[in-house]
C-alpha positions, 0 to 999 in steps of 0.5 A: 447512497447506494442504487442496489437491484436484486436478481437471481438472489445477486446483488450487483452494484448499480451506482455511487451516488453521494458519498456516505456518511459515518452512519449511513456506511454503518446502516448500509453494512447492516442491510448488506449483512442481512442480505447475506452479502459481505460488504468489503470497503476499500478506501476509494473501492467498496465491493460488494460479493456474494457470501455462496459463491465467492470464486465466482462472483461479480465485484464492483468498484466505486469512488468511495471516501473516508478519512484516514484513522491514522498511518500510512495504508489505505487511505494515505495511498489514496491521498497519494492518488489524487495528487498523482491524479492531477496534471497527467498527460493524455487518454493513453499515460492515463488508462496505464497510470490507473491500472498501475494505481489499482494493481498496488492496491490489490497487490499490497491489500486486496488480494485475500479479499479478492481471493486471489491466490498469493504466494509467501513472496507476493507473487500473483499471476497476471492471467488471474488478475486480469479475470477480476471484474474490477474497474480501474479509476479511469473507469476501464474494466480490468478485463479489457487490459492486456499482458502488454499494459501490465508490463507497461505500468510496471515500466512507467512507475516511478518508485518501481513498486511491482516486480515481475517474474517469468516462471514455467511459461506464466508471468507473475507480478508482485508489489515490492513492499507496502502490504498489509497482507499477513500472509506474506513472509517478509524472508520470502519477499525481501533480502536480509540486511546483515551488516551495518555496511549494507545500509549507510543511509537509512531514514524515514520521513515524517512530520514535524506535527507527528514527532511529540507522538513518536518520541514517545511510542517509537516508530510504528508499523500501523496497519503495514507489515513493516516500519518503512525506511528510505536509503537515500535522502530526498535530495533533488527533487529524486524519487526515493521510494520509502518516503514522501517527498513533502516530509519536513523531519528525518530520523536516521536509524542507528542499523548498527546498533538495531542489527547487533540487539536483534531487530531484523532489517530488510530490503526490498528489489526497489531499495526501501528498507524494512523492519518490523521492529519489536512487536511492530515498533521501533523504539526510540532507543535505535533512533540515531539523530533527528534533523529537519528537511530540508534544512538538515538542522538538528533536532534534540531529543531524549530517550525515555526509560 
């Protein structure tokens, strides 16, 4: 449950103290509505901000679950988390590994909730967001870090999702993809692909218990602004950002043939190539082969009219 204590018409955020329920999340949104405050949830940050002075006021975080609806997002980031979570290596690699876990979800979804000014390309000063009064999952105010460790847990991320930038004598930073933030302008923020030849290798992971689903939808984007593809194969044990190392199904996109129907390919500064499809939906029809992983056998399948 949540311990709130009310001062000077402030409500501030004393402790997470279980884990809600569906219907005890429902009431308390209720009585924070009452309360003129607005209650923003967060897959693992739930922040609580006054309605009167939003530029000012004070956030807290805390743990927070809720099961996934479905898709990547949110909640599957904070799947993600708690496996990266585990096995880390001392105080110091852990304070940096959380500050880099809590930037990628502001910098992909949090921003306009945090009022924190974004531009079209999803860039974000560094001195802004070093004023939030957020903790990170390592329990370190966000306040208390530097220039230094945010330059270090861009350094230290290994699918390189942030991008920096010096411009007028201020640093900036931005999540290279991922975002849910409708704000962003994906020609602002990624390079066009136009030429079939620009891509050789474009696929996107999944699973054998999501393919009956996607045969017969497509590929959707779900909460993203984009449909994720990887340029590489997972082949290795090699990182390759746009897909998750467990898949078990790959499906090739047919680039060629999308780019020459009008579909609007992208890549971002760390290699993951992007779509947005047709109405946020990629349809089976630019599918070009289906194979398991990893034992790249070929998977039949029909497109539907």
């Amino acid at each position: 449950m949540w311990a709130l204590a009310s001062s000077n018409s402030a409500l501030r955020v004393l402790r997470f103290c279980i884990f809600l329920s569906s219907s005890n999340l429902n009431a308390t949104t209720t009585t924070a509505s009452k309360s003129s405050s607005n209650f923003i949830r967060f897959g693992a940050l739930t922040l609580i901000m006054e309605n009167k002075n939003t530029s000012s006021s004070s956030f807290s975080a805390s743990a927070y679950s809720k099961r996934s609806t479905g898709g990547r997002g949110r909640n599957s980031e904070m799947r993600d988390e708690r496996q990266r979570s585990r096995g880390r290596g001392g105080p110091t690699k852990d304070k940096i590994d959380a500050l880099g876990r809590l930037l990628t979800r502001i910098l992909r979804h949090m921003a306009s909730e945090l009022n924190l000014e974004m531009r079209s390309d999803g860039y974000v000063r560094v001195d802004d967001l070093l004023k939030l009064n957020l903790k990170t999952f390592a329990n370190i105010p966000l306040r208390s870090h530097t220039i230094d460790d945010i330059r270090e847990a861009v350094k230290n991320d290994n699918k390189q999702r942030f991008g920096l930038l010096e411009e007028n004598g201020e640093l900036l930073i931005r999540a290279n993809q991922g975002h849910t933030i409708e704000t962003i302008e994906s020609e602002s923020l990624l390079k066009p692909i136009l030429s079939a030849e620009e891509a050789p290798v474009c696929v996107h992971g999944t699973y054998k218990r999501n393919l009956e689903s996607i045969l017969q939808t497509g590929l959707k984007r779900m909460k993203r602004l984009h449909v994720h593809f990887s340029s590489g194969l997972p082949t290795d044990g090699e990182v390759i950002s746009g897909m998750r190392r467990d898949v078990n199904v790959l499906i090739f996109l047919d680039v060629r043939k999308a780019l020459q129907e009008g579909m609007k390919l992208y890549i971002s500064d760390n290699k993951v190539i992007l779509t947005e499809g047709f109405d946020g939906i990629v349809p089976v029809k630019y599918f070009e082969k289906i194979k398991t992983w990893p034992g790249r056998q070929p998977i039949p399948f029909q497109i539907l009219s």
